[in-house]
C-alpha positions as CSV (number, residue, x, y, z in Angstrom):
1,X,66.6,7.6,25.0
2,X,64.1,8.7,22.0
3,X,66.1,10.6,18.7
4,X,63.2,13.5,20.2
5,X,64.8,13.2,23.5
6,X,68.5,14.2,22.3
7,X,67.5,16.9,20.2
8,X,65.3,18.8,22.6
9,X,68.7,18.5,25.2
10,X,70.7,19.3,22.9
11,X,68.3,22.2,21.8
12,X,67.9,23.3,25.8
13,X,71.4,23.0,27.0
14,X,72.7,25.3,24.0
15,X,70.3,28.0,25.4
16,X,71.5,27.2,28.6
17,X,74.5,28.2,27.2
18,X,74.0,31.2,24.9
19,X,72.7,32.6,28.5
20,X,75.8,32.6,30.0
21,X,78.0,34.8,27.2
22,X,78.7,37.8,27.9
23,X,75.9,38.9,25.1
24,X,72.9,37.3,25.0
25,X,72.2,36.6,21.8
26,X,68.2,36.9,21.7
27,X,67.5,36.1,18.3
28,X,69.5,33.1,18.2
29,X,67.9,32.3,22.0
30,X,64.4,32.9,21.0
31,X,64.3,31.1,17.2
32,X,62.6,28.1,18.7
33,X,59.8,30.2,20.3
34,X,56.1,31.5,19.0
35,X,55.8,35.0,18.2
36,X,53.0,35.0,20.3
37,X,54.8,32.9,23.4
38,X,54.1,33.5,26.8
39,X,57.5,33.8,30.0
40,X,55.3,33.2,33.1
41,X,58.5,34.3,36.0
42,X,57.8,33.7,39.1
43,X,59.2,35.3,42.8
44,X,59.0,34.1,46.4
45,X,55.5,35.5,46.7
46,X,54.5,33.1,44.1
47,X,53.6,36.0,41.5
48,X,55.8,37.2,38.9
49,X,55.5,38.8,35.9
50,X,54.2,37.7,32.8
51,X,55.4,38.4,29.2
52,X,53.6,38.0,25.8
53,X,55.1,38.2,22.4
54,X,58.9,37.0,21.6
55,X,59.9,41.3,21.4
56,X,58.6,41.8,25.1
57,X,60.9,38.5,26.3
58,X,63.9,39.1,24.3
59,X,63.6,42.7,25.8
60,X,63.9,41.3,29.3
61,X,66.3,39.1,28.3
62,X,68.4,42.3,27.7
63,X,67.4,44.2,30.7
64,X,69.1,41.1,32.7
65,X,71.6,41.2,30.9
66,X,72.8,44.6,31.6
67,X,71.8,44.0,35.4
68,X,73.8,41.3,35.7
69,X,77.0,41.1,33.6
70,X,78.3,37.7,34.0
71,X,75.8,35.1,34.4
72,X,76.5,31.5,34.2
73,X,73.8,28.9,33.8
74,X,73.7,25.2,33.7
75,X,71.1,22.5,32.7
76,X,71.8,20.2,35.4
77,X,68.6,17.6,34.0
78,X,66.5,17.8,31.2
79,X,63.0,16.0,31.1
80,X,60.3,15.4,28.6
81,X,56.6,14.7,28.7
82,X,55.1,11.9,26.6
83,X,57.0,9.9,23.8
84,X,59.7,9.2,23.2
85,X,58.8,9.2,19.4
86,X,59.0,12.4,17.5
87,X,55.8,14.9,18.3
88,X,55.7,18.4,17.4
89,X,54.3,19.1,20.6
90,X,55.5,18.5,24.3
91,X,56.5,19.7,27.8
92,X,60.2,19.8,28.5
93,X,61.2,20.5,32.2
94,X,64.9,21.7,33.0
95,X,66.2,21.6,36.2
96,X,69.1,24.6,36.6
97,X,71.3,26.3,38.6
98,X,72.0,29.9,37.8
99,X,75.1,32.4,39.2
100,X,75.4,35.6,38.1
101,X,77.4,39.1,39.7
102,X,75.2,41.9,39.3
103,X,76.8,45.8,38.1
104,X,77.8,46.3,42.0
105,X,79.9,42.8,41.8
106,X,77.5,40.8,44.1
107,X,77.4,37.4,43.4
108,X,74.2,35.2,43.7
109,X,73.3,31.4,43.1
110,X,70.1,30.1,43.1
111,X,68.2,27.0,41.4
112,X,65.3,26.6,39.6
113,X,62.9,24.6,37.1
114,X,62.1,25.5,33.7
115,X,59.0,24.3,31.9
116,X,58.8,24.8,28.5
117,X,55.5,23.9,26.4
118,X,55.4,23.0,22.6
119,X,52.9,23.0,19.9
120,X,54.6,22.8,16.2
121,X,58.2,22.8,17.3
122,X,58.0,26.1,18.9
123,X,57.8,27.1,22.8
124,X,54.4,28.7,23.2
125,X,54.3,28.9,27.1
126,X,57.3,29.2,29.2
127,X,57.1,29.1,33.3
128,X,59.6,29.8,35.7
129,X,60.1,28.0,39.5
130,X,63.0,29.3,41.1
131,X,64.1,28.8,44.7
132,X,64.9,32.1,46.1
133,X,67.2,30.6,49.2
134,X,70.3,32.6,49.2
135,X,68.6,35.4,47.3
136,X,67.5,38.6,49.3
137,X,64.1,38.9,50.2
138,X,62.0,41.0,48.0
139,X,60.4,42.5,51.1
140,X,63.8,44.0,52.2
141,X,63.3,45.9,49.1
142,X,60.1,47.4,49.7
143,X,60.5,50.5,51.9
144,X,58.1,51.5,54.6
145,X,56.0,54.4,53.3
146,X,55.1,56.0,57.2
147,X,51.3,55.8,56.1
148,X,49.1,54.0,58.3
């Protein structure tokens, strides 16, 4: 394992971390990203939503944490792209597992893969794949409108 290698683990499984406080703290979070980075999330239709700028993602990152209070996180493996030299750009891919109780106390556990681009030490593009088994369906959400 490259010197690069253990840092950028080191680097992704304290964010891991700092997710699962109570407070999320979002300027300590998002210090290692562009101000210009992208959050592609994704959903079981395949589409999610896409955020631009660090403000916009460090926003969500609040919303969720109000929505769900206690959120635990964990970076079960941690890959990189390329060498194993130092480069200031990469692709890191983190395989995670995620619980968290939302403000009603349900409890939810799903997993999903992170993959995080580089260019000059900072993550430019950020794209969610998360497994929604276990999760409800977002169609049980959407109500029937009586409109042919």
């Amino acid at each position: 394992m490259g010197l690069e290698s253990m840092m950028v683990k080191r680097i992704v499984r304290s964010g891991w971390a700092m997710m699962s406080q109570d407070h999320i703290d979002t300027d300590a979070l998002l210090k290692g990203w562009a101000d210009d980075a992208v959050w592609d999330g994704t959903s079981e239709l395949g589409v999610g939503q896409t955020l631009k700028g660090k403000k916009a993602i460090g926003d969500w990152f609040h919303r969720w944490e109000q929505e769900f209070p206690k959120r635990k996180l964990v970076a079960n493996n941690v890959c990189m792209k390329g060498t194993c030299l130092p480069s200031p750009n990469n692709v890191t891919m983190v395989d995670w597992t995620c619980w968290e109780t939302d403000k009603q106390g349900r409890e939810y556990r799903y997993d999903g893969v992170t993959v995080i681009h580089t260019r000059n030490m900072k993550a430019v593009k950020v794209t969610e794949h998360i497994s929604f088994a276990g999760l409800p369906p977002i169609s049980s959400l959407i109500k029937p409108t009586g409109k042919p």
